[in-house]
C-alpha positions in Angstrom: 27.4 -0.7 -11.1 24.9 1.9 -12.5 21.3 1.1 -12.9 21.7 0.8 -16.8 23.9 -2.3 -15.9 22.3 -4.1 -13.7 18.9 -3.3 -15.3 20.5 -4.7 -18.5 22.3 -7.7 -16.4 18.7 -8.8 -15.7 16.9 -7.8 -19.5 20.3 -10.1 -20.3 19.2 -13.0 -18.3 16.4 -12.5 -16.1 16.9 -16.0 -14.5 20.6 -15.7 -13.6 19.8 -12.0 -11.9 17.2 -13.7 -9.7 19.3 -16.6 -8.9 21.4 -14.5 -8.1 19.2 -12.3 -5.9 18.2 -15.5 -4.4 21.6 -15.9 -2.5 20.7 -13.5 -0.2 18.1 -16.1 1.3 18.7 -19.1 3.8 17.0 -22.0 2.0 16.7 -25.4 2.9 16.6 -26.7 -0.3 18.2 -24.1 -2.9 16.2 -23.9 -6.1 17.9 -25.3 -8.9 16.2 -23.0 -11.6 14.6 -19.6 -11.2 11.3 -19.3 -13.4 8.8 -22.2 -14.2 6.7 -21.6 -17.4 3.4 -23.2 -16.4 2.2 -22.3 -19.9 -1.0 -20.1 -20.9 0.6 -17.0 -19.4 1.1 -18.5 -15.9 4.7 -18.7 -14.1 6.3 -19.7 -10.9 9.3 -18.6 -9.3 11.8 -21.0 -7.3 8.9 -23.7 -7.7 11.5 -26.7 -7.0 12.8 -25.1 -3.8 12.3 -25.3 0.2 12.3 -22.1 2.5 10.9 -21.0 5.5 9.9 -17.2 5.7 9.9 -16.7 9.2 13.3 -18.5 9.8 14.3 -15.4 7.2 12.7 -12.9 8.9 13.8 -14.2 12.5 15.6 -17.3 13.3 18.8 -16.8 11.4 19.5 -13.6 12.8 19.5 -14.8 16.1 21.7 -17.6 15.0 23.9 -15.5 13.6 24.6 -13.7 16.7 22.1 -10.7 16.3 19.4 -12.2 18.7 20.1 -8.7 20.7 19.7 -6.0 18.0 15.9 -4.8 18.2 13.4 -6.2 15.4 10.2 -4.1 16.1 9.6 -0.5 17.8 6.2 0.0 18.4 5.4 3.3 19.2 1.4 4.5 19.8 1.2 8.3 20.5 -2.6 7.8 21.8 -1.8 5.1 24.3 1.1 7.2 25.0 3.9 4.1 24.9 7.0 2.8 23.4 7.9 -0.8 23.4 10.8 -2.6 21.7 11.5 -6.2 21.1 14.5 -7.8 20.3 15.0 -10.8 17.6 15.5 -13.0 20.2 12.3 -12.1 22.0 10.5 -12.3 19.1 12.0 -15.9 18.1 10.2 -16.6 21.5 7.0 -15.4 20.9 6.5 -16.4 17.5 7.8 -19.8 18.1 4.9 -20.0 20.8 1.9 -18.7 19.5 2.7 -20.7 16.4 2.8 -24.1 18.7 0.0 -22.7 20.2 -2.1 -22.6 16.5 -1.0 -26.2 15.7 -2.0 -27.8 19.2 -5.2 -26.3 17.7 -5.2 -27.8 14.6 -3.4 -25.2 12.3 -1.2 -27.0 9.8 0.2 -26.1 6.7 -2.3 -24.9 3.8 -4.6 -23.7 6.5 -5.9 -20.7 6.3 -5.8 -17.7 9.1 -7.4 -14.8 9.2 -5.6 -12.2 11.1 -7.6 -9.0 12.5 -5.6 -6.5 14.3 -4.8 -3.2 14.7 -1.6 -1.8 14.1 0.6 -3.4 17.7 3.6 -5.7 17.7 1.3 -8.6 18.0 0.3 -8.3 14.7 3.0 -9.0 13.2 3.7 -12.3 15.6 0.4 -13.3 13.8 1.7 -12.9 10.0 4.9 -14.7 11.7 3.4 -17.9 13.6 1.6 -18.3 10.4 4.5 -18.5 8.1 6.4 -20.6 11.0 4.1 -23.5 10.2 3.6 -23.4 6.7 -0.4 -21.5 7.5 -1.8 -19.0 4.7 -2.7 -15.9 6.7 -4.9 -13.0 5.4 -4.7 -10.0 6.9 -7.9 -7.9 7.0 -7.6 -4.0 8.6 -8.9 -4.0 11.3 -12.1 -2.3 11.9 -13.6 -3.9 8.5 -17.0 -4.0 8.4 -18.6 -7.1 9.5 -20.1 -8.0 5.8 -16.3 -7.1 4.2 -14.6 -9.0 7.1 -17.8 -12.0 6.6 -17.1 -11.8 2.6 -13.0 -12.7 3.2 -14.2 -15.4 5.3 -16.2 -17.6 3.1 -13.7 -16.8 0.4 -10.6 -18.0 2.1 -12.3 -20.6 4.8 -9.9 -19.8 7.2 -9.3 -22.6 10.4 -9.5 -19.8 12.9 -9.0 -16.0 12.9 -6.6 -14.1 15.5 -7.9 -10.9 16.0 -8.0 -7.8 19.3 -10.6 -6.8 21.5 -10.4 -3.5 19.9 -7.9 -0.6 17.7 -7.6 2.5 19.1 -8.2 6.0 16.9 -7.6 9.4 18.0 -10.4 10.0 20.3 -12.3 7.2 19.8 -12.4 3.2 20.5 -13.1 1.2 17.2 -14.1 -2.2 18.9 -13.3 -5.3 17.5 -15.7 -7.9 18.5 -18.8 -6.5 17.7 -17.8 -6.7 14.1 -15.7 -9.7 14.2 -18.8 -11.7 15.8 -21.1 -10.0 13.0 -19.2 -10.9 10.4 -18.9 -14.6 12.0 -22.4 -14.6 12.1 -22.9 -13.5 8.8 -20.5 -15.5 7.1 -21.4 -19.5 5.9 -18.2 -20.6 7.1 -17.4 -20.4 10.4 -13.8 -21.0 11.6 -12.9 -23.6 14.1 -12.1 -20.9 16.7 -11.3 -17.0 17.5 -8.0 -16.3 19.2 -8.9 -13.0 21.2 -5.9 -10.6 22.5 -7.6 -8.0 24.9 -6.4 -4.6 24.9 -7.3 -2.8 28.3 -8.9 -0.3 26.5 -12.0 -2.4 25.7 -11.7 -6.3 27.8 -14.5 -8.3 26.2 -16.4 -11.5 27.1 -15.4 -14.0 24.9 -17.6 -16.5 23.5 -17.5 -20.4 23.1 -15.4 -20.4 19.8 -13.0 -17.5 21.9 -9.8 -18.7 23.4 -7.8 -15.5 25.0 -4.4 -14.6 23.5 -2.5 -15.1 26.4 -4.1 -18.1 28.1 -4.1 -19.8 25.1 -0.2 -20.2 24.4 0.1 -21.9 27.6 1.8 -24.9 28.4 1.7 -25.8 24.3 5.5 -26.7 23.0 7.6 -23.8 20.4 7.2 -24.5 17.1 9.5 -24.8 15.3 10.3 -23.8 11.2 8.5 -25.9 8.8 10.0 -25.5 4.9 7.9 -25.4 2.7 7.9 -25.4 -1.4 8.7 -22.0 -2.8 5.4 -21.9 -4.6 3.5 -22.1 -1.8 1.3 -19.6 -1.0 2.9 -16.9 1.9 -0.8 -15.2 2.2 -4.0 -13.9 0.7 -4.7 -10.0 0.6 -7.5 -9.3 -0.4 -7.9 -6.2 -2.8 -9.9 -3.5 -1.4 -12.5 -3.2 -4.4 -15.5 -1.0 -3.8 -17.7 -3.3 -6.1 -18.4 -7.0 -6.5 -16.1 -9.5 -4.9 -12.6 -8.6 -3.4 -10.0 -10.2 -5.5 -7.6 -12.7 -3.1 -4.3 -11.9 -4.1 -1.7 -14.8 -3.3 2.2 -14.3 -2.9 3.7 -17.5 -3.4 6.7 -18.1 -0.7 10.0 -18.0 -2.1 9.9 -15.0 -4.6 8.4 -12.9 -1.6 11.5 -13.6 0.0 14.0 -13.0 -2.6 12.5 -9.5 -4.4 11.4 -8.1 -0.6 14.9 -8.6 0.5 16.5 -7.4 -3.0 14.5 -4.1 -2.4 15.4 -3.0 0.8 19.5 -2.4 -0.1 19.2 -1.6 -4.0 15.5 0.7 -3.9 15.7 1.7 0.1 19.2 1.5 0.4 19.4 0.5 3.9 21.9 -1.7 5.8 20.9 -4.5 8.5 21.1 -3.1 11.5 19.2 0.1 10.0 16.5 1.2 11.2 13.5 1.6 8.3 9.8 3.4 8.9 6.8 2.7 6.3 3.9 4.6 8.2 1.2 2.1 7.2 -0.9 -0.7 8.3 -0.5 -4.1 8.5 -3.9 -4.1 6.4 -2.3 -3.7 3.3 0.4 -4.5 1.4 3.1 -2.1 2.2 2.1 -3.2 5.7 2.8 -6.5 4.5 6.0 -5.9 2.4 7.7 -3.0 4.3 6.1 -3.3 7.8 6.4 -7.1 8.5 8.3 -9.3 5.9 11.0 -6.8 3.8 12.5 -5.2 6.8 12.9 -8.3 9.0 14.1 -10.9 6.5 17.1 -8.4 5.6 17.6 -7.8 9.6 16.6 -4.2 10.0 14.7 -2.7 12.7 11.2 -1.8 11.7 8.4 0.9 13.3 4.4 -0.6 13.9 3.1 2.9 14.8 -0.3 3.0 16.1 -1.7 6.9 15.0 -2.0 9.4 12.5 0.2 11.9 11.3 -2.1 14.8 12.6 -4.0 14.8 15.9 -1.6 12.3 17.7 -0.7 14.6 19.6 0.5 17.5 16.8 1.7 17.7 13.5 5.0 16.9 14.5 4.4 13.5 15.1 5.9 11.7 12.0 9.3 14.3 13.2 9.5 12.9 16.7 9.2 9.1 15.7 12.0 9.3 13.2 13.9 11.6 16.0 13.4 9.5 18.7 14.2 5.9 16.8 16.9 7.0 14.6 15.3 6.4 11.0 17.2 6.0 8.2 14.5 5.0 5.8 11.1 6.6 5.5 8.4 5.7 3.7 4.6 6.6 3.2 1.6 7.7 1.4 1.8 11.1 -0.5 -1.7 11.9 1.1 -0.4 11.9 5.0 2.5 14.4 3.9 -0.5 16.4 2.2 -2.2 16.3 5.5 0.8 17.5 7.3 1.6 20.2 4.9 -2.2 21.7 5.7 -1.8 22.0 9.4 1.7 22.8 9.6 2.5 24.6 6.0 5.5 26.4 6.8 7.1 23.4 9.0 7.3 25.1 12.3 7.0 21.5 13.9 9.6 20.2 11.7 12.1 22.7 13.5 11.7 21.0 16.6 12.9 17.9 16.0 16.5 16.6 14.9 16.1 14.9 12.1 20.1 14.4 11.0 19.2 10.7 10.9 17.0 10.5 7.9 18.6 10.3 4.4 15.4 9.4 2.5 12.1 9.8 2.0 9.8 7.4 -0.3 6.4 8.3 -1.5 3.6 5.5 -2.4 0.3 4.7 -2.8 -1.0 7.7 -5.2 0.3 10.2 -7.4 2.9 12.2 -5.5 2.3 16.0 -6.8 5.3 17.8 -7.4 3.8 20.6 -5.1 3.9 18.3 -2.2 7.6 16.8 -3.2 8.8 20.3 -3.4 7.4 21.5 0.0 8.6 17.9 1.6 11.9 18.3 -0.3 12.6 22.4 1.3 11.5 21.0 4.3 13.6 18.2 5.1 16.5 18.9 3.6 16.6 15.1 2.1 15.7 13.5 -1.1 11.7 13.0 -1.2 11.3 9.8 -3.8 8.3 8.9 -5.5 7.8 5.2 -6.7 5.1 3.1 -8.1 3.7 -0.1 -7.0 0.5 -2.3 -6.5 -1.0 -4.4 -4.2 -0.9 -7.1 -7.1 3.0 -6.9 -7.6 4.0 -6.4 -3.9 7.0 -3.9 -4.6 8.2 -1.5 -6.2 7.4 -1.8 -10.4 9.1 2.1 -11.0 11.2 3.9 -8.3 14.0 5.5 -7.9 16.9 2.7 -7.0 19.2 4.6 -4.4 20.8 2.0 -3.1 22.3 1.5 -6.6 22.5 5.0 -8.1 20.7 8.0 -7.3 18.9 8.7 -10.3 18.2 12.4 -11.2 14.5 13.3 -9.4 11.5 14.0 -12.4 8.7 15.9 -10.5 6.1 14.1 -11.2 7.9 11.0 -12.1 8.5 7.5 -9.8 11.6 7.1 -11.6 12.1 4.5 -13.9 11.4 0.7 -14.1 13.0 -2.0 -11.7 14.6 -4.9 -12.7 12.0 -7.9 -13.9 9.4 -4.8 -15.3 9.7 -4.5 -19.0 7.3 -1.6 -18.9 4.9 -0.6 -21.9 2.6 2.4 -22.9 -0.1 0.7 -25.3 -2.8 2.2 -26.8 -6.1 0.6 -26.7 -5.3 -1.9 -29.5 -1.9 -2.9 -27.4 -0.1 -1.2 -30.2 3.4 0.7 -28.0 2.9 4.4 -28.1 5.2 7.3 -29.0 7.5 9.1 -26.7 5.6 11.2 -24.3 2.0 9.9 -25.6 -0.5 8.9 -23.1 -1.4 5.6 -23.1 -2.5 2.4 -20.8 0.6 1.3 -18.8 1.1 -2.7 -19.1 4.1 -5.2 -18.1 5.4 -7.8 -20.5 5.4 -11.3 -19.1 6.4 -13.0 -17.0 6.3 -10.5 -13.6 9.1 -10.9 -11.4 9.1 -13.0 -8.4 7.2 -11.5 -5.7 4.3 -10.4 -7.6 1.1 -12.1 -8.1 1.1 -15.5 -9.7 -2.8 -15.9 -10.1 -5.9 -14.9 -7.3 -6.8 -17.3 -4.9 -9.2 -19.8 -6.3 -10.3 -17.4 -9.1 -7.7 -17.6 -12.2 -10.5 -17.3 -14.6 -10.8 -14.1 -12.9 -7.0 -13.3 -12.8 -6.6 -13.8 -16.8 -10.0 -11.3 -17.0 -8.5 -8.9 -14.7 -5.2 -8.9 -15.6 -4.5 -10.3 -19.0 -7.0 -10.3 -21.4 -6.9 -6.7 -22.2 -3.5 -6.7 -23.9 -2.5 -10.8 -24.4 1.1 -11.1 -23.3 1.2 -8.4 -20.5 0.1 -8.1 -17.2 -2.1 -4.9 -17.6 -2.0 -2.6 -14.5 -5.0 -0.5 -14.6 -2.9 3.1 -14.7 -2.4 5.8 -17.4 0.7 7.5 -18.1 3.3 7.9 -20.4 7.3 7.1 -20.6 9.3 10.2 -21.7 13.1 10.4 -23.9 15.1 9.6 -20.8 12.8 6.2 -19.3 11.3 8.1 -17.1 7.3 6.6 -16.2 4.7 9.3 -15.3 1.5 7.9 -13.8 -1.1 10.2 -14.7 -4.4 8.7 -13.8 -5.9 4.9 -13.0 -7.4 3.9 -16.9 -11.1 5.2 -16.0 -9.9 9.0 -14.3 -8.7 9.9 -18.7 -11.5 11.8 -19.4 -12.7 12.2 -23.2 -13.6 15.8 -23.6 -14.9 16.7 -27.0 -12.6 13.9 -28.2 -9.6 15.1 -26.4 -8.3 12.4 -24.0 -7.1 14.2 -21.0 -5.2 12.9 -17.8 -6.9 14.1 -14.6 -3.9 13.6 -12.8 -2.7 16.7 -15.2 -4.8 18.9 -14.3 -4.4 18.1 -10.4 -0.7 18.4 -10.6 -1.6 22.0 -11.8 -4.3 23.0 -8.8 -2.2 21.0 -6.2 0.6 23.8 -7.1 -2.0 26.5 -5.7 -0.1 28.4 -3.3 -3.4 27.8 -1.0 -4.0 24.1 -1.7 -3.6 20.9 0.3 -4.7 18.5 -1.5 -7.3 18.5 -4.4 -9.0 15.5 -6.7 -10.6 16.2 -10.1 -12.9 13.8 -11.8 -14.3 13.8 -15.2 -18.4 14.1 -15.0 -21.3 13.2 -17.4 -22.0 16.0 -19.9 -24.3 15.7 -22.9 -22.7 18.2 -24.8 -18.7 17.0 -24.7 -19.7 13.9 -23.1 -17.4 14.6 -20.2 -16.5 17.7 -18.2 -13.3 17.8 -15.1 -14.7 19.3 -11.8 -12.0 20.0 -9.6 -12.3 19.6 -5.7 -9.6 21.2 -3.4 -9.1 21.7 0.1 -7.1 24.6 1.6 -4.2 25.0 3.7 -5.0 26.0 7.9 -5.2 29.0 8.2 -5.0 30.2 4.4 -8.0 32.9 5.2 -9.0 32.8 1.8 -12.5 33.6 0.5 -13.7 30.2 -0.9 -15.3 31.5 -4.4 -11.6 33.5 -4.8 -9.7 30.4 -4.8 -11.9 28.3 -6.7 -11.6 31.2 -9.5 -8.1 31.4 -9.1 -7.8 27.6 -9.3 -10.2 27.7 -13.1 -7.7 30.3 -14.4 -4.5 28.0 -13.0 -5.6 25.1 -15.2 -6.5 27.2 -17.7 -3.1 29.0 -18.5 -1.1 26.0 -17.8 -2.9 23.1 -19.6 -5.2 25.5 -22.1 -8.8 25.7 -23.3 -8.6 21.8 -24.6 -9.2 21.1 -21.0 -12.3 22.6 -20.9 -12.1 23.5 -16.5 -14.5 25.4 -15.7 -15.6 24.5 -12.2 -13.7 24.3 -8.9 -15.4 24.0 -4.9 -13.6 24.1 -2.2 -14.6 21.6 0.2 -13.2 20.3 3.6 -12.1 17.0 2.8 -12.3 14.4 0.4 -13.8 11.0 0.3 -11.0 8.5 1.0 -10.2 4.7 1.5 -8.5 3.9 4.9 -5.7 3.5 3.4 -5.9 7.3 2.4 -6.3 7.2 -1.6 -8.8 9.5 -2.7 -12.3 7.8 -4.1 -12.4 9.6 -7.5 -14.9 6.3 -8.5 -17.2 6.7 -5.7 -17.2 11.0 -6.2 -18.2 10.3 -10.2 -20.9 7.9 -9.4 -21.5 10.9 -6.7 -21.9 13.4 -9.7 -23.5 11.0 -12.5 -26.0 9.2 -10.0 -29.7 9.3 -10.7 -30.7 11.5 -8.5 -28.0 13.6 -9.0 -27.7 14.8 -13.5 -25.9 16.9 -14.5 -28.0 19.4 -17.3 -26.7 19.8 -20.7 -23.9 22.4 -19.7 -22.2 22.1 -16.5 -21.4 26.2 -16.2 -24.1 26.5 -14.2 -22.4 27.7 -10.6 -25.6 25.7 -8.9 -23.7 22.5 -9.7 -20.9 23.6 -7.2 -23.9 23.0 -4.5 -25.4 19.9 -5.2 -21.9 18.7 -5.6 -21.2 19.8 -2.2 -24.4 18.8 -0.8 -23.7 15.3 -2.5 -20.6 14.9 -0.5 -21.7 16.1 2.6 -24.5 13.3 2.4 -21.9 10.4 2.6 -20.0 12.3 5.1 -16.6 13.6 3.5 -17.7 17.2 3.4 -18.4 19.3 6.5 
């Protein structure tokens, strides 16, 4: 089938396609209807059902005589190790740190915190949780103790399972410190702390502290516990720089059936295959393609403690896949950026066979075509972008290679995936025109796997997500659909800057400087000006060794934007700078650089031509510590 059939096999009868899809799961009572309409804009999936995630993800592998094939690699260039576990082995230690949570008190409904850095254990965590029918929320590890203390009075968890300490390049990011500050700080307190030291950093552990090891002994395996298909899998909790995270919940059984639909029609991967996504458990490509997607349709997945750089060359991403045999790859656009700048012409790329790999997937931000292009020579392989959200859990555009491969757009993640009816509105949630830019929205109901409200905050949920445009999910993003389908995400909603009433994508003009012969990676954002009432202000950093006079490039970079988008776009400024200001996850802080720029102590005069902007700017950023 092409994808025009079996996306119009589910526009047809979007029930039936996910009943469908839902064959592919082991349930202990099948659903006998796909999609509950819970009325006021709210919807279940597989509500009438019974299912056990980590049965999916483990036990029926090894029942089904695959106990031997190896479920997790974990591979950590800075302790210098490789480990491998088997499904078989993991059955084991699931099934016993789960028995070892409910001889504690952990039963279904419960909630779990789990804080961990990026190690196999991690992910028997997530797993012992869903074994008993426990909520767990994954925090990344290293969370400040008033972000960490925040998620704890919000989801009042029975306990939290966390490490002694993660381990960055150079440096030991310990644990405890935070995790008792934030228990501290916090007005619930969780019945107890289950500790797993790392040697790297052995704690004392306190009276709520119960040692990972000593802790599972002598309790009894547990085993599966079904549980309705609307019950929630986990929290994650949105990582919002303002107000209150928002808890997004993934209700059990449509986790299971659109995770496990992805992985052969988006990834196109086998069982048995072996499939990479270079994140952390943290957040939710952790979650999806990390932990749950991978396991429940029995491939063999990477937790990969490092960084693509520095651990111990830029090579590293090339020896992982080399020595495990990917098939699959997958990350963020911004660690191939960071690649590209230390080794631009891929001399570490050389080294390594890499005959394995047949795809690479690109998520998180915009993918520049400049970076696709370089990936693409590079590899030799098909470098696809796609487009997701923590809210939806998968992919809501891509590229569906495991059903057709779809002609590659630069600039483009493809084209929507079944259960995404996919809009471009304008602000009065009127549909656009071909090519227009507009706010990009999702007609309801979502698909199963996505968000069905937040946890304990649907006032909230219908504010967020559907108040804007009544009758659509709205995502938050700019872009536009062009003749063919095809989605282009230009900008979150707030980077379309209004310049002398022009409304202008930012992610426009950073496609442009991001095709600098020069450039890693750039950012532009659209700054207060009294006279057009915003100006762009373009960031970039350069390639290693580019040897080019800073004030050249910038200039080079004005006149770049210039010819290719026009005067309208009124760029005038361009610094080079060493880095820019990023989440942990790697996305660029365009938000936090604009409050940067507009800031009291930091206005902008009437025109922003004045070349002594460039300083403060710079000055501004080297304050918060993302400038050298």
């Amino acid at each position: 089938m092409t994808y025009k059939d079996v996306y119009a096999s589910w526009q047809n009868d979007p029930e039936a396609f996910w009943l469908d899809a839902a064959n592919a799961i082991d349930w202990d009572e099948a659903p006998t209807k796909a999609l509950t309409d819970k009325g006021n804009d709210l919807y279940e999936w597989f509500a009438d059902a019974k299912v056990n995630t980590c049965y999916n993800a483990v036990d029926r592998h090894v029942e089904n005589g695959r106990g031997d094939q190896v479920a997790i690699i974990h591979d950590s260039p800075i302790t210098n190790s490789i480990s491998k576990i088997t499904y078989a082995e993991l059955q084991t230690r699931v099934a016993s740190l789960a028995g070892a949570l409910r001889a504690k008190g952990v039963e279904k409904g419960d909630r779990v915190i789990i804080y961990m850095p990026m190690v196999p254990e991690a992910l028997d965590a997530m797993l012992a949780c869903a074994r008993i029918g426990a909520i767990h929320s994954v925090v990344f590890g290293g969370f400040a103790a008033n972000e960490l203390a925040v998620r704890i009075d919000d989801a009042t968890p029975k306990a939290i399972i966390a490490a002694s300490c993660g381990l960055e390049p150079g440096r030991i990011v310990k644990y405890k410190p935070l995790l008792d500050g934030a228990v501290e700080l916090a007005t619930h307190k969780p019945d107890f702390t289950v500790i797993l030291q790392r040697e790297q950093e052995v704690v004392d552990l306190g009276p709520r502290d119960v040692n990972w090891h000593d802790f599972q002994k002598g309790t009894t395996p547990a085993d599966c516990l079904p549980v309705e298909g609307n019950h929630p899998a986990y929290i994650l909790y949105t990582s919002g720089t303002t107000g209150a995270p928002k808890g997004v919940i993934r209700h059990t059984g449509g986790h299971l059936v659109a995770l496990n639909w992805t992985m052969k029609n988006v990834y196109n991967v086998d069982p048995g295959d072996v499939f990479w996504a270079a994140s952390d458990v943290g957040w939710v490509v952790g979650h999806s393609y990390i932990c749950y997607a991978p396991l429940v349709h029995g491939n063999t997945t990477i937790v990969f403690e490092g960084k693509p750089v520095g651990t111990p060359d830029a090579g590293t991403f090339w020896r992982v896949i080399s020595d495990h045999n990917v098939k699959s790859f997958f990350t963020a656009p911004t660690a191939f950026r960071a690649v590209k700048r230390e080794d631009p012409k891929g001399e570490f790329i050389k080294k390594y066979d890499l005959s394995c790999l047949n795809v690479v997937y690109l998520a998180g931000e915009r993918a520049d075509p400049d970076t696709i292009q370089w990936a693409q020579n590079q590899l030799n392989v098909p470098v696809i972008d796609h487009w997701w959200q923590t809210e939806t859990g998968f992919a809501i555009a891509a590229n569906p290679m495991g059903i057709e491969a779809l002609p590659v757009k630069l600039g483009s993640p493809s084209v929507a995936m079944p259960g995404y009816d996919v809009q471009v509105l304008d602000e009065g949630g009127h549909p656009m025109k071909t090519g227009e830019l507009g706010a990009i929205a999702v007609k309801l109901p979502l698909p199963p796997g996505t968000l069905p409200t937040l946890w304990n905050a649907e006032d909230r949920f219908r504010k967020s997500y559907l108040t804007q445009f009544p009758g659509y999910y709205e995502t938050g993003d700019a872009g536009m659909i062009d003749e063919d389908g095809y989605l282009y995400i230009m900008a979150r909603t707030d980077d379309v800057i209004n310049v002398a009433g022009h409304r202008l994508s930012t992610g426009g003009m950073e496609e442009v400087l991001a095709g600098h012969p020069d450039v890693a990676e750039c950012a532009v954002i659209g700054v207060t000006d009294q006279l057009k009432g915003q100006m762009p202000v373009g960031f970039v950093c350069l390639n290693s060794g580019a040897g080019r006079d800073n004030a050249d490039v910038a200039a080079e970079c004005v006149k770049l934007v210039r010819e290719k988008i026009g005067p309208v776009a009124a760029f005038k400024l361009a610094v080079v700078v060493d880095c820019l200001p990023k989440t942990r996850s790697g996305k660029i802080l365009r938000a936090t650089m604009v409050k940067i720029a507009d800031s009291e102590t930091f206005k902008l005069p009437a025109t922003i031509d004045d070349p002594a902007i460039l300083d403060e700017i710079k000055i501004a950023l080297q304050s918060i510590g993302y400038a050298k």
